[in-house]
C-alpha positions, 0 to 999 in steps of 0.5 A: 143842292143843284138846280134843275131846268125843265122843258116840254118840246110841244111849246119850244119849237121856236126857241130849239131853231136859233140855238141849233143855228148858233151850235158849236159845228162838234155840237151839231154833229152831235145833234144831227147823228141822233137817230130820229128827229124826235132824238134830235128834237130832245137832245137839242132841247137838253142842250137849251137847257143847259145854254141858259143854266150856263148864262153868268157862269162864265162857261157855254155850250162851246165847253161841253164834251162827252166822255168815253161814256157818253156823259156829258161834261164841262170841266168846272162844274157839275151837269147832267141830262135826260129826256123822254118823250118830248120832255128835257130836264138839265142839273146844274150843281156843284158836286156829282150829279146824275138825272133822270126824267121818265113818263109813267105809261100804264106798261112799262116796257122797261126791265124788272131784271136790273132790280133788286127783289126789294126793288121788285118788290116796291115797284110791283106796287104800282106803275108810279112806284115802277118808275120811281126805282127805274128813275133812281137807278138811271140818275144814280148810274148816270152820277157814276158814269157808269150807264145801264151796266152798273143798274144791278149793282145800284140799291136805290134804298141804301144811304149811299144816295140822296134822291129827290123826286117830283112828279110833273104832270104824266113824268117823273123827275128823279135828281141823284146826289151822293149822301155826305 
């Protein structure tokens, strides 16, 4: 089972400044091309993250590359990010993973059209249920490495997954993991 690690920007402030200070220079290219300091803020967060759950394992940040993709990646074990709206998370496992980590607003301004009708049909539910699929599509993409092009090919209730899904405060946390 991975192991996940969760921040909230608004109480991080001082920690996200020496780390940045101590970044590797591809790393804080990476970080300083984010389009907003909010995009900064919360890619610099993930990457905190990521700097503790790698303390004993004998990597660091100075490992981490993206691939093609955007996929974050250290050759040797299993990662994967997500922020939103000042809120990071980070899974560490030792096999594929994929994360994602969403706030439930009243008004989703993401698309029903990359779900299934069964998928429709359960988030039309309520706003929770909404996310829930939109998290599961996004963590099981993110474990394939394949992006929001491969959404409508993902069916979040098939057995091909395993996900687990908690709720903190107003975010929704979803870990995706292959079923054995």
């Amino acid at each position: 089972m991975a192991k996940i690690y969760k921040l909230d920007l608004k109480g991080a402030a001082g920690k996200l400044s020496p780390l940045y200070d101590n970044l590797p220079q591809k790393l804080k290219l990476y970080v300083d091309n984010k389009k907003s300091e909010k995009g900064m803020a919360e890619t610099l967060g993930c990457l905190y993250l990521l700097n503790h759950a790698l303390i004993g394992t004998g990597y660091s940040l100075s490992d981490l590359y993206y691939d093609e993709n955007g996929k974050p990646k250290i050759d040797g074990i299993y990662l994967s990010l997500a922020h939103s709206k000042g809120f990071c998370v980070c899974a560490v496992g030792e096999r594929e993973i994929g994360i994602d980590t969403e706030k439930i607003e009243p008004k989703p301004r993401l698309s029903l059209r990359l779900f299934s009708e069964k998928e429709r049909e359960y988030a039309a539910k309520s706003y929770e249920n909404f996310y829930e699929i939109w998290t599961k599509k996004e963590s099981a993409a993110k474990l394939s490495g394949g992006g929001i092009k491969d959404f409508k090919n993902i069916d979040v209730f098939s057995k091909k997954y395993k996900f687990s899904v908690e709720t903190i405060g107003d975010f929704i946390i979803t870990l995706c993991e292959l079923n054995d």
